[in-house]
Biopython code that builds the backbone (N, CA, C, O; Angstrom):
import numpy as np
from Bio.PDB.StructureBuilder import StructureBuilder

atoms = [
    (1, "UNK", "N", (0.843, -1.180, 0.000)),
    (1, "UNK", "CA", (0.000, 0.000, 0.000)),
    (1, "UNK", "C", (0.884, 1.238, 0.000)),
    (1, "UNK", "O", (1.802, 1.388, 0.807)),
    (2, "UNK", "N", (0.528, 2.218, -1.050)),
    (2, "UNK", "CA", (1.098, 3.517, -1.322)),
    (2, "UNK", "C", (0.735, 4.072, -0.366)),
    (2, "UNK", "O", (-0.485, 4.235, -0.389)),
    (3, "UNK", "N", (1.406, 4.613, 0.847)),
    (3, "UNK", "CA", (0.879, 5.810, 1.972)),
    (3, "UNK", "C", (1.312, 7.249, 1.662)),
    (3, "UNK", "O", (2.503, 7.560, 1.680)),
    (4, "UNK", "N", (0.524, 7.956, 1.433)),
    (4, "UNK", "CA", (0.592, 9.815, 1.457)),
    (4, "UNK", "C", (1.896, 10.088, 2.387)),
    (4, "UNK", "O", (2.091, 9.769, 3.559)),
    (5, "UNK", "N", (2.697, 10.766, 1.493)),
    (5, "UNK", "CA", (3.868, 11.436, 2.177)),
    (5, "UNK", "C", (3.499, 12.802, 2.198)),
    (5, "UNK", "O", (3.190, 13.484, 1.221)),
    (6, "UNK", "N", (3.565, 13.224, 3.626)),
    (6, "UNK", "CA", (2.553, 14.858, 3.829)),
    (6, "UNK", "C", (4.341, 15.640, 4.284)),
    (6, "UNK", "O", (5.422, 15.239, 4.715)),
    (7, "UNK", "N", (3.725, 16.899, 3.856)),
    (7, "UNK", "CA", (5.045, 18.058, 4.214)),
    (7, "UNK", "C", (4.240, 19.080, 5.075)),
    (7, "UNK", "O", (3.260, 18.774, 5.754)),
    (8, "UNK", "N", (4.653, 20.052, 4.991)),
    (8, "UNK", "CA", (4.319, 21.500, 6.192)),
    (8, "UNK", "C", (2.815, 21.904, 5.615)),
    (8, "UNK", "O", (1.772, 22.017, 6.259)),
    (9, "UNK", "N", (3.031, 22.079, 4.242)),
    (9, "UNK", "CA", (2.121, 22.480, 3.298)),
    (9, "UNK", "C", (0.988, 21.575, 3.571)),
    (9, "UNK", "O", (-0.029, 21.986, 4.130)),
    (10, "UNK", "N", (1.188, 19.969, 3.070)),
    (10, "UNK", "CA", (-0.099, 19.619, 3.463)),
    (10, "UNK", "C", (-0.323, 18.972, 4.214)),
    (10, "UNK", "O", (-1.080, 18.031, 3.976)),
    (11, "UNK", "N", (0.001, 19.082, 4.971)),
    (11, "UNK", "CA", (-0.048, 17.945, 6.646)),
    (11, "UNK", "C", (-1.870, 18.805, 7.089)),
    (11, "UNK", "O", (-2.851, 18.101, 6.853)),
    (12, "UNK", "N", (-2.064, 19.929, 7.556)),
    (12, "UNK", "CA", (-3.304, 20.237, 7.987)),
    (12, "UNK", "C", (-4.525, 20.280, 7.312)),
    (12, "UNK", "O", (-5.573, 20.570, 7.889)),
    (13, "UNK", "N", (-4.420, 19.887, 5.600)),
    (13, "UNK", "CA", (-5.414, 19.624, 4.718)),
    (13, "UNK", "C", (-5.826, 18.000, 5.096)),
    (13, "UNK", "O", (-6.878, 17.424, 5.373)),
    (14, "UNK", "N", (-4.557, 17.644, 4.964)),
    (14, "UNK", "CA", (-5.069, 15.980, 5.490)),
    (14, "UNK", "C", (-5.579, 15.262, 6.481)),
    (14, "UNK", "O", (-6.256, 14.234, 6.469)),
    (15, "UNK", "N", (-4.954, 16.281, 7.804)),
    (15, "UNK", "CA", (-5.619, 15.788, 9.004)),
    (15, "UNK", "C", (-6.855, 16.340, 9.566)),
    (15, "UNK", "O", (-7.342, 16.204, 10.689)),
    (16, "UNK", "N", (-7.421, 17.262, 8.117)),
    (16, "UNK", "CA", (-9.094, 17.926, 8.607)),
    (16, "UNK", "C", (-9.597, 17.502, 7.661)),
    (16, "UNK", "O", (-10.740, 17.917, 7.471)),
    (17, "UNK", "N", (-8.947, 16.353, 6.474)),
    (17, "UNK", "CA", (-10.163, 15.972, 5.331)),
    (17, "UNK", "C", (-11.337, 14.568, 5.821)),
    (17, "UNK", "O", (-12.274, 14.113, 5.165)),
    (18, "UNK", "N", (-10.806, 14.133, 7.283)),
    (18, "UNK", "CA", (-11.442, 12.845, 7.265)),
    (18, "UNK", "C", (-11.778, 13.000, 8.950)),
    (18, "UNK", "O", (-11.232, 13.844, 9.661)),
    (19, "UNK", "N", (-12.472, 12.317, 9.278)),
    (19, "UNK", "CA", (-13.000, 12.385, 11.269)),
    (19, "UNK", "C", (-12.612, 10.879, 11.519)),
    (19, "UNK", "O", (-12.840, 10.337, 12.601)),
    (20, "UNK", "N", (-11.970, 10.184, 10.385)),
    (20, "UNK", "CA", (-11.288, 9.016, 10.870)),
    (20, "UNK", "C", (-10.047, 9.089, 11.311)),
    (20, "UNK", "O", (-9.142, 9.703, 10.746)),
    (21, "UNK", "N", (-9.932, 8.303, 12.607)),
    (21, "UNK", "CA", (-8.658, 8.228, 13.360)),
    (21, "UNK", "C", (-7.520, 8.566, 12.623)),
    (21, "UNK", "O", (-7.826, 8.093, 11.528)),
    (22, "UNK", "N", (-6.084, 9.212, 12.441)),
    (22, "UNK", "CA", (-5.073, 9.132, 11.126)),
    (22, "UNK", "C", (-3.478, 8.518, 12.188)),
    (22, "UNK", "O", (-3.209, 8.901, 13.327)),
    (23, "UNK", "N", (-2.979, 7.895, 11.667)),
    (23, "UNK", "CA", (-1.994, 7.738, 12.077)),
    (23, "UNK", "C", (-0.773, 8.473, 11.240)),
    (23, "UNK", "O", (-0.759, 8.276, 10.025)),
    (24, "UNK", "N", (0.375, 9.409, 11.889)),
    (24, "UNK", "CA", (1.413, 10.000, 11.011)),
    (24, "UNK", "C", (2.574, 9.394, 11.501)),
    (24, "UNK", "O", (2.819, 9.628, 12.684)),
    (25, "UNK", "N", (3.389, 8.636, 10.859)),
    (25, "UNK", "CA", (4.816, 8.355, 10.921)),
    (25, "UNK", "C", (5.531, 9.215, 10.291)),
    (25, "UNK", "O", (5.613, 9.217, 9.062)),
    (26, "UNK", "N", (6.260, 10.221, 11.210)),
    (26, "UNK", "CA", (7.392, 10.821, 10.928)),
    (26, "UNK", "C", (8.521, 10.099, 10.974)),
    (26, "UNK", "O", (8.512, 9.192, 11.805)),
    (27, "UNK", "N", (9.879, 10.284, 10.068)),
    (27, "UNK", "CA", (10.553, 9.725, 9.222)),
    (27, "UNK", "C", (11.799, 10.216, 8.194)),
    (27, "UNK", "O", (11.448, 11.112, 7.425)),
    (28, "UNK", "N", (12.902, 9.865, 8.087)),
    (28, "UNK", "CA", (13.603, 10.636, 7.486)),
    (28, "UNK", "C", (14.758, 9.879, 6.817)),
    (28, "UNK", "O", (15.595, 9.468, 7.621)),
    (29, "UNK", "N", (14.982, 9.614, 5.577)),
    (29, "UNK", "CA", (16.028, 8.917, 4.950)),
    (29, "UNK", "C", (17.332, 8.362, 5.420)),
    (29, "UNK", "O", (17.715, 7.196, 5.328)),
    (30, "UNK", "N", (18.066, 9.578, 6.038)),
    (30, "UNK", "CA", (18.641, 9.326, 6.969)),
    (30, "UNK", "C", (18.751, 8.274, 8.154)),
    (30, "UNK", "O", (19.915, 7.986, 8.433)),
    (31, "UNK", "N", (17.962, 7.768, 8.757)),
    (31, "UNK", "CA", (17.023, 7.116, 10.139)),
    (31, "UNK", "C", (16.941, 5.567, 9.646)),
    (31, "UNK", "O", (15.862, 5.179, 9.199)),
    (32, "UNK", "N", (17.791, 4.873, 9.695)),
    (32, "UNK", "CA", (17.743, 3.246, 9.454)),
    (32, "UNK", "C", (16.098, 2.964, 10.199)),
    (32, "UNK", "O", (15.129, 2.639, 9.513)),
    (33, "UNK", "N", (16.047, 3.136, 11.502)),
    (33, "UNK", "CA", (15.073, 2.634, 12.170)),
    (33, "UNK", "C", (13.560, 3.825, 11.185)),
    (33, "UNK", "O", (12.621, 3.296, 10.590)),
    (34, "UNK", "N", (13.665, 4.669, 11.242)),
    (34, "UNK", "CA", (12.290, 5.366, 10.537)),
    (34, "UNK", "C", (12.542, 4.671, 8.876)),
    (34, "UNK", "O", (11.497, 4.695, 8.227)),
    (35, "UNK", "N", (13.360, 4.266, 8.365)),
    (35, "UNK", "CA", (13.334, 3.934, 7.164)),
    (35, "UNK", "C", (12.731, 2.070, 7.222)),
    (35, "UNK", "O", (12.052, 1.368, 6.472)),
    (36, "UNK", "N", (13.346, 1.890, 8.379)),
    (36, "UNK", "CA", (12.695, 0.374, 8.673)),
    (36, "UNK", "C", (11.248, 0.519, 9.054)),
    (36, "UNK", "O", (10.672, -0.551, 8.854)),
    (37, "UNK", "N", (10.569, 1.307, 9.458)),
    (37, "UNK", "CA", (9.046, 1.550, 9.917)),
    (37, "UNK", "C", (7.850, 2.120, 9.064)),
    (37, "UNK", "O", (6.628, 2.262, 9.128)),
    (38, "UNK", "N", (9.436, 2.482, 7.817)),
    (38, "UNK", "CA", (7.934, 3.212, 6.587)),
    (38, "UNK", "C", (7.635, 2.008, 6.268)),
    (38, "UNK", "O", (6.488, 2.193, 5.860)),
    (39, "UNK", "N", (7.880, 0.591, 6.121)),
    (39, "UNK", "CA", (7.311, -0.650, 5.106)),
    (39, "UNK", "C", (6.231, -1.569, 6.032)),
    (39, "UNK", "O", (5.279, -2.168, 5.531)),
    (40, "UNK", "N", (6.531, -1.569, 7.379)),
    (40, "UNK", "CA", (6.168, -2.082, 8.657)),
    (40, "UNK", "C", (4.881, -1.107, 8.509)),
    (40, "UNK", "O", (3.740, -1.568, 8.491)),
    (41, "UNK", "N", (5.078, -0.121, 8.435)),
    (41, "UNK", "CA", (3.582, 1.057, 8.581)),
    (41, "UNK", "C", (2.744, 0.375, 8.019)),
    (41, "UNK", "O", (1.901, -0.355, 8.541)),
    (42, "UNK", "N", (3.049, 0.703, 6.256)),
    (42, "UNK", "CA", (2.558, -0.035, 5.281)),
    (42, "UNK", "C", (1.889, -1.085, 5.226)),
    (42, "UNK", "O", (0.760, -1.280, 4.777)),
    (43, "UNK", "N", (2.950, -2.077, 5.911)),
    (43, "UNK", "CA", (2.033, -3.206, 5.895)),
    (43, "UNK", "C", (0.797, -3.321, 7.209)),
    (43, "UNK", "O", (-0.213, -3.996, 7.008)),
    (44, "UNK", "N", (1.003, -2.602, 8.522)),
    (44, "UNK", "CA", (-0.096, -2.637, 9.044)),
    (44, "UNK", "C", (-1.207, -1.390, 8.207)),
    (44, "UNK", "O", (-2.289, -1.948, 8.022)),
    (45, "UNK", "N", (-1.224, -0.547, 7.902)),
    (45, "UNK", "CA", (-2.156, -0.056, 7.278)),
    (45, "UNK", "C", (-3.071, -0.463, 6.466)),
    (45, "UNK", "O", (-4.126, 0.164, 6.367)),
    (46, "UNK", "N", (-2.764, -1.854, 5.571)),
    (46, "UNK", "CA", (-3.350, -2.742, 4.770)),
    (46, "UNK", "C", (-4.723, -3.026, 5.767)),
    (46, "UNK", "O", (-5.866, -2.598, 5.608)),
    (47, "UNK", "N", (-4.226, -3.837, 6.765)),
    (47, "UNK", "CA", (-5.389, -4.085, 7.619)),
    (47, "UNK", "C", (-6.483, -3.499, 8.447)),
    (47, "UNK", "O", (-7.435, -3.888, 9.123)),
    (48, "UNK", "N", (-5.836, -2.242, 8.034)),
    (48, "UNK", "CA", (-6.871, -1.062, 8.847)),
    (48, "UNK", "C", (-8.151, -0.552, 7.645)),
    (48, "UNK", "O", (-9.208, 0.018, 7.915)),
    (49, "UNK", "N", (-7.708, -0.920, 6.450)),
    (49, "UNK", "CA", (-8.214, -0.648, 5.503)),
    (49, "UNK", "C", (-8.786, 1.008, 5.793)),
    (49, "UNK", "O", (-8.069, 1.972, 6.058)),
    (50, "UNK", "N", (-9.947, 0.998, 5.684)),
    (50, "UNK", "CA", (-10.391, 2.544, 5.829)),
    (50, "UNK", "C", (-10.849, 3.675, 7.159)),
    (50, "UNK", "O", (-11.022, 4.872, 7.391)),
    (51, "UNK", "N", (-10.883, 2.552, 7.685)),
    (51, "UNK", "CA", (-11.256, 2.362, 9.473)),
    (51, "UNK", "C", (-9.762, 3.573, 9.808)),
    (51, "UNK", "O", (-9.961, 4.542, 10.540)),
    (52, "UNK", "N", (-9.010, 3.446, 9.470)),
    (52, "UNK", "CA", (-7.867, 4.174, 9.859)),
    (52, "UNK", "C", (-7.061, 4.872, 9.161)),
    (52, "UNK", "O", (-6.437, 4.370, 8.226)),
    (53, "UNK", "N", (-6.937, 6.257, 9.539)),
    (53, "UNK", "CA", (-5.904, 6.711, 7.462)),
    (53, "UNK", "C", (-4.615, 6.960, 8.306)),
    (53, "UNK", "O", (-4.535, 7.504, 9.407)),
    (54, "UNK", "N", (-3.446, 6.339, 7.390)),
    (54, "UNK", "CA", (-1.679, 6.302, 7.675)),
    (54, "UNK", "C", (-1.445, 7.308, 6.390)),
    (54, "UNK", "O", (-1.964, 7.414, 5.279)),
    (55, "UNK", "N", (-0.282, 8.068, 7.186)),
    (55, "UNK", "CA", (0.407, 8.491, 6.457)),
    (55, "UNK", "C", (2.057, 8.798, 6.487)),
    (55, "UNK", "O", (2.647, 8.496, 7.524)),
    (56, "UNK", "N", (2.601, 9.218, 5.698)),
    (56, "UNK", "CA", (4.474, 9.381, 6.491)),
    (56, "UNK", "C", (4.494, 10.734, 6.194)),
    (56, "UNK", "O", (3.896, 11.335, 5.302)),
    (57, "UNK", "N", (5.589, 11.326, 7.423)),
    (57, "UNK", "CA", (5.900, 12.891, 7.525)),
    (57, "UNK", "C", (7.359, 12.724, 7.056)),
    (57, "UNK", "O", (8.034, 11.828, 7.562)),
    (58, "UNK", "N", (7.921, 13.595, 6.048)),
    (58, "UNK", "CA", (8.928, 13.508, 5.883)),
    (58, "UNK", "C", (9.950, 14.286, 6.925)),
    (58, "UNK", "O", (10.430, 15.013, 6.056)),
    (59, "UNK", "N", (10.460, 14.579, 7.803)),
    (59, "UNK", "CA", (10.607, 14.969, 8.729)),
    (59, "UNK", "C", (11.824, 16.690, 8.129)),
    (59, "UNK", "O", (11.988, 17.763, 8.709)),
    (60, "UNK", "N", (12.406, 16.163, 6.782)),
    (60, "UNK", "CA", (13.021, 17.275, 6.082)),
    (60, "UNK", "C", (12.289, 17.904, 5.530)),
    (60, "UNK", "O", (12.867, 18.893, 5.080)),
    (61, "UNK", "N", (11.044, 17.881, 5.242)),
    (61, "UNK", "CA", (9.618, 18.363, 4.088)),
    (61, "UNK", "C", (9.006, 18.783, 5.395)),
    (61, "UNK", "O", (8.097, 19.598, 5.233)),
    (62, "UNK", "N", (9.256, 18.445, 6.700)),
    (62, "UNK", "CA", (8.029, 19.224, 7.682)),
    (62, "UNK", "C", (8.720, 19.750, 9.333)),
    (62, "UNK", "O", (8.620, 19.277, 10.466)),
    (63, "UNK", "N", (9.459, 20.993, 8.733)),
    (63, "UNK", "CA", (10.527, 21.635, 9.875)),
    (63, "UNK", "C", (8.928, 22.051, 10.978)),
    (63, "UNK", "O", (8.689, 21.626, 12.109)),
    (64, "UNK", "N", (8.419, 22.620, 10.463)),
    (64, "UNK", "CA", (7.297, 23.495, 11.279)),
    (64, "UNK", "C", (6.361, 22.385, 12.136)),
    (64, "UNK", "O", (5.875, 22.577, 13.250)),
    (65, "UNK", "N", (6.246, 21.202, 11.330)),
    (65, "UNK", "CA", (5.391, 20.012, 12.191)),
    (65, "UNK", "C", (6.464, 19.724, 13.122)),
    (65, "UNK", "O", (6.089, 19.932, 14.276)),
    (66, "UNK", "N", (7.658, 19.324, 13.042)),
    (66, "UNK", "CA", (8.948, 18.764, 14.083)),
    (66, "UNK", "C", (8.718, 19.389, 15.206)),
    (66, "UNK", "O", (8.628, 18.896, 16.331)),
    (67, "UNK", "N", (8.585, 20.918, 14.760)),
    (67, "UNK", "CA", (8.920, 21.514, 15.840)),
    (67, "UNK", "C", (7.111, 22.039, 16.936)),
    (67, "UNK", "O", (7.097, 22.481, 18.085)),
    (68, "UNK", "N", (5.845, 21.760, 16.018)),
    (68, "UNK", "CA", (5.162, 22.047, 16.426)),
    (68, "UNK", "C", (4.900, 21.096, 17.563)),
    (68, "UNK", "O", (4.595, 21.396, 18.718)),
    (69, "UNK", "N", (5.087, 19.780, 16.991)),
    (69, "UNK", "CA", (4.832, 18.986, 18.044)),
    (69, "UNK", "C", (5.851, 17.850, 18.352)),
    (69, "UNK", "O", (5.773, 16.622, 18.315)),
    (70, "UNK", "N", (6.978, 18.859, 18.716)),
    (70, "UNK", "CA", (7.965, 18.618, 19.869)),
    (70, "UNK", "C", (8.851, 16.891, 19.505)),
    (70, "UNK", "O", (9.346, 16.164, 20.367)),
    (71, "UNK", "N", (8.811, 16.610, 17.926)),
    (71, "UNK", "CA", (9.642, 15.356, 17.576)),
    (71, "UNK", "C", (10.808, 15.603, 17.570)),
    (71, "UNK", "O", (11.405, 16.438, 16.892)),
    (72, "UNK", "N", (11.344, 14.617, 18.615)),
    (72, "UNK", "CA", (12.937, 14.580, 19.118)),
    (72, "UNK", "C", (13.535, 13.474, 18.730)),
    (72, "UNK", "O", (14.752, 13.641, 18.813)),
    (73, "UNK", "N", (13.227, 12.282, 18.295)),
    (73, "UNK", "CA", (13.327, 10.760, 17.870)),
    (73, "UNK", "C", (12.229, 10.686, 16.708)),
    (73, "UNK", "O", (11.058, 11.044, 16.585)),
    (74, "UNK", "N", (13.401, 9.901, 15.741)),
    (74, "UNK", "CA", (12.723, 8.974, 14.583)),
    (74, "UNK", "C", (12.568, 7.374, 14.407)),
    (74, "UNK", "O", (13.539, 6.890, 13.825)),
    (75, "UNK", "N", (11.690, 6.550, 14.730)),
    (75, "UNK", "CA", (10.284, 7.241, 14.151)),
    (75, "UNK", "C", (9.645, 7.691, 15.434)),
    (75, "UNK", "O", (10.030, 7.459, 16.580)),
    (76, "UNK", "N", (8.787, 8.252, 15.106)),
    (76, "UNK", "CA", (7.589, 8.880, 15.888)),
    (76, "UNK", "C", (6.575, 8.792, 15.736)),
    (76, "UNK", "O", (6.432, 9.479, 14.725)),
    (77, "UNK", "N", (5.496, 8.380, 16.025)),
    (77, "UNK", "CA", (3.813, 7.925, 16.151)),
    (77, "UNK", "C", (3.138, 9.131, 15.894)),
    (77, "UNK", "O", (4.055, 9.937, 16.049)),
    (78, "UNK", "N", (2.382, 9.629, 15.674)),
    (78, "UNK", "CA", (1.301, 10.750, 16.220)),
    (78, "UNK", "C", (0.021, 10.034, 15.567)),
    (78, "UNK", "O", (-0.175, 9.728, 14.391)),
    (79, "UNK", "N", (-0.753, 9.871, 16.651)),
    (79, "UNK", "CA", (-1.964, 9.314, 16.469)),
    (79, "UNK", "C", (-3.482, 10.718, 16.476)),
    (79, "UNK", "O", (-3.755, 11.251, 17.552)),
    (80, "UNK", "N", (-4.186, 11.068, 15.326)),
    (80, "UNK", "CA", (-4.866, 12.350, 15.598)),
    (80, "UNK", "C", (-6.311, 11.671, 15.535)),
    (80, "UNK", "O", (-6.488, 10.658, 14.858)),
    (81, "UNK", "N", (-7.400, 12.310, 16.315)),
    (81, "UNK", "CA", (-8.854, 11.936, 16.045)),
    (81, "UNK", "C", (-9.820, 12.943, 16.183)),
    (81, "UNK", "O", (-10.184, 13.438, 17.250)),
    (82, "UNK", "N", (-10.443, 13.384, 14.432)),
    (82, "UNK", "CA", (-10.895, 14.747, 14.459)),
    (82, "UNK", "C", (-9.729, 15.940, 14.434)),
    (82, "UNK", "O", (-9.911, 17.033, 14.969)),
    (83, "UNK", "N", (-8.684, 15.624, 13.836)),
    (83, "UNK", "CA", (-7.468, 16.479, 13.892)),
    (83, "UNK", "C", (-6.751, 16.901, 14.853)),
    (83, "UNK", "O", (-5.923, 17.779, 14.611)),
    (84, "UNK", "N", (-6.874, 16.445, 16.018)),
    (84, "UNK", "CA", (-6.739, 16.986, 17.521)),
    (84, "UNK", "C", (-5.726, 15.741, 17.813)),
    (84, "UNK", "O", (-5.970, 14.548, 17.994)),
    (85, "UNK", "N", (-4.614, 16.395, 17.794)),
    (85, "UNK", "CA", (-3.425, 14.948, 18.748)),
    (85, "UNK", "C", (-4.178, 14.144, 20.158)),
    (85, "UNK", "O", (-4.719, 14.653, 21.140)),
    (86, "UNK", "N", (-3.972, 12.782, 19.818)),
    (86, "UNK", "CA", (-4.889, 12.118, 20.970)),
    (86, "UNK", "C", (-3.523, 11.178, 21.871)),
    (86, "UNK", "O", (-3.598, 10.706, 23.006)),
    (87, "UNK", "N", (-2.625, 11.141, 21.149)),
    (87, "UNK", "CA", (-1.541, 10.238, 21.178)),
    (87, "UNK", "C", (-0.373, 10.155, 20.706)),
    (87, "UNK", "O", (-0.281, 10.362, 19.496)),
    (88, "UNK", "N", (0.584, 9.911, 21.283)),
    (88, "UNK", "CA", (2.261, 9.909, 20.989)),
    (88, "UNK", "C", (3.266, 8.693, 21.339)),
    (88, "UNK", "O", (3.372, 8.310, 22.504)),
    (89, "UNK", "N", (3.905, 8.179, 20.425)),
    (89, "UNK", "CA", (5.050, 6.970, 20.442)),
    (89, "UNK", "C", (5.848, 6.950, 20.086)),
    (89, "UNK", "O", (5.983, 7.853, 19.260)),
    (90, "UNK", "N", (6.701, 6.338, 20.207)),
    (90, "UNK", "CA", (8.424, 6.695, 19.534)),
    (90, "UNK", "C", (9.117, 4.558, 19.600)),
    (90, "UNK", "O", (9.010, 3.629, 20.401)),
    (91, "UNK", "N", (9.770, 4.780, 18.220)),
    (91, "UNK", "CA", (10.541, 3.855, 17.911)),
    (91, "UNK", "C", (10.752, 2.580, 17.092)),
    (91, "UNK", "O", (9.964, 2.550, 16.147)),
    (92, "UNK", "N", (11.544, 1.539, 17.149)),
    (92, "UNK", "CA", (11.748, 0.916, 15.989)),
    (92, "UNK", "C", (10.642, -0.312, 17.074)),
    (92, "UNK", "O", (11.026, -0.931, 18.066)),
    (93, "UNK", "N", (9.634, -0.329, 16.620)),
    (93, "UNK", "CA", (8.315, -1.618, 16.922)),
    (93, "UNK", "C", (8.521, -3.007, 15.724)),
    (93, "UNK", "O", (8.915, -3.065, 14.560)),
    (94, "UNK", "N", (8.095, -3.872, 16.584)),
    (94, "UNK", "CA", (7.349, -5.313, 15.006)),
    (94, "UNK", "C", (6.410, -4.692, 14.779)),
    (94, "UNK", "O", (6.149, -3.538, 15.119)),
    (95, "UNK", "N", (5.744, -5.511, 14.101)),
    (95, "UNK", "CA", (4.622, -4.634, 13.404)),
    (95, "UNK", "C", (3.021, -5.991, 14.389)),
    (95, "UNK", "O", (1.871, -6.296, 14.075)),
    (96, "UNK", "N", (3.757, -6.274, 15.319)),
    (96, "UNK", "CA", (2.898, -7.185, 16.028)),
    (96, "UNK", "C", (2.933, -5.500, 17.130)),
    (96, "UNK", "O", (1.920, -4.819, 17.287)),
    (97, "UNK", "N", (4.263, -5.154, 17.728)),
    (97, "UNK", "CA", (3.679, -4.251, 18.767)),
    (97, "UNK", "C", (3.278, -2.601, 18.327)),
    (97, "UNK", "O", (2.945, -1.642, 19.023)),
    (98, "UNK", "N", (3.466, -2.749, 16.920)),
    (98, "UNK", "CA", (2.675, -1.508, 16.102)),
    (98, "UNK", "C", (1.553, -1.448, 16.380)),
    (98, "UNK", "O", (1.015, -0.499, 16.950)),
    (99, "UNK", "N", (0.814, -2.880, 15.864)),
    (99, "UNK", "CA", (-0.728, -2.834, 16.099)),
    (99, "UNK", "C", (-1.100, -2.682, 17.145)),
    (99, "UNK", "O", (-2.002, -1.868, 17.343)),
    (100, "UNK", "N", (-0.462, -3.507, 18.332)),
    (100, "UNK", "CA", (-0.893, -3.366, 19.676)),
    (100, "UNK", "C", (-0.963, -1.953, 20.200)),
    (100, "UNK", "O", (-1.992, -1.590, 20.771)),
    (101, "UNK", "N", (-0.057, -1.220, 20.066)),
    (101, "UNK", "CA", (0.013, 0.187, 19.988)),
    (101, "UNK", "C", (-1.175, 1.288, 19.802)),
    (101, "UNK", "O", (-1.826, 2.000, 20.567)),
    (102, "UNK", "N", (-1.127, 1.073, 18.444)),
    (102, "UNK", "CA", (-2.513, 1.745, 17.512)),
    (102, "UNK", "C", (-3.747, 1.185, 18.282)),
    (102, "UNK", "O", (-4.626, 1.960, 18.658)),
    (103, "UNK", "N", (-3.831, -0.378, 18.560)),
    (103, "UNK", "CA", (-5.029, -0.519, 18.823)),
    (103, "UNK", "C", (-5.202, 0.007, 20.295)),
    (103, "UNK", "O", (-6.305, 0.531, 20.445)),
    (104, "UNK", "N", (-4.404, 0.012, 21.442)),
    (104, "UNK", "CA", (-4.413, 0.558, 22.652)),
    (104, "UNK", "C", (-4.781, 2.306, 22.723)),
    (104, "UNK", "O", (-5.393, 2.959, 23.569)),
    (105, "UNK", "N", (-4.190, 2.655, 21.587)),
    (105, "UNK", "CA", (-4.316, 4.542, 21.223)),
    (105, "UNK", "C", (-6.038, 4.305, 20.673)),
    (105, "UNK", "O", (-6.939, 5.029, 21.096)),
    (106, "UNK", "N", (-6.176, 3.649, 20.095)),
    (106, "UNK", "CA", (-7.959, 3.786, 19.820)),
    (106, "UNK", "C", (-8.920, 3.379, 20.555)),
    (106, "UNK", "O", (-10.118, 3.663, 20.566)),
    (107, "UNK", "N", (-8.271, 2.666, 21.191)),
    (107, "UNK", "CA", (-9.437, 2.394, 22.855)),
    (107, "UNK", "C", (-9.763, 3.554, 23.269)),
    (107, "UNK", "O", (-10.926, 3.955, 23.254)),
    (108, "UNK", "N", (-8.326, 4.534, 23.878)),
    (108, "UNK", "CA", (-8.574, 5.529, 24.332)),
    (108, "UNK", "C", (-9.416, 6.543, 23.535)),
    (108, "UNK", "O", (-9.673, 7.565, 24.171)),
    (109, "UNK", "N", (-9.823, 6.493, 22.484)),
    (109, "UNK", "CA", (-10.611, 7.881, 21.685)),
    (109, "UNK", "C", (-11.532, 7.940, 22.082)),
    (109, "UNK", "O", (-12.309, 8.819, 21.711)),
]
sb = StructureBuilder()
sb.init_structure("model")
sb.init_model(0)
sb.init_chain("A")
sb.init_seg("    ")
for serial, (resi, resn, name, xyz) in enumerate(atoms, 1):
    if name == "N":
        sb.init_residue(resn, " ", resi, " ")
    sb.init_atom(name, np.array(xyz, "f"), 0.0, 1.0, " ", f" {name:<3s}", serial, name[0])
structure = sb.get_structure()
């Protein structure tokens, strides 16, 4: 699955086009471990099908998101619902404790 790579520009079009949960993996070429988590994303996103929208932040394409919401480590989680940050994670996960993750962040909504 192709996931939306969002920058500064359109990171806030995307996270007000839908009232479904979005997950953003920030990420950066550089970052063995964020470069290991864009395919891992991917493949859990398959299973979320529409129930959940993923996307990747390029972390060089989004200085103003880094700094808006305080990403110090790659990768980084941001879980939004209704555009409103609900949730925050950091690091190199399986994609067994990805889901567990995501699904524990959507209990809470």
């Amino acid at each position: 699955m192709k996931l939306a790579e969002l920058t500064d520009a359109t990171l806030k079009a995307f996270l007000t086009a839908s009232s479904a949960p979005t997950v953003l993996t920030f990420h950066a070429t550089w970052s063995k471990p964020a470069r290991t988590m864009v395919s891992v994303v991917s493949e859990v996103a398959v299973s979320y099908d529409e129930m959940v929208r993923f996307a990747l932040v390029n972390a060089e394409a989004a200085q103003d998101a880094i700094n808006r919401y305080g990403i110090l480590n790659l990768p980084t989680y941001l879980v939004f619902k209704n555009g409103k940050l609900a949730d925050r994670f950091i690091g190199l996960l399986t994609k067994e404790k990805l889901v567990e993750r995501i699904e524990k962040s959507l209990a809470s909504l």
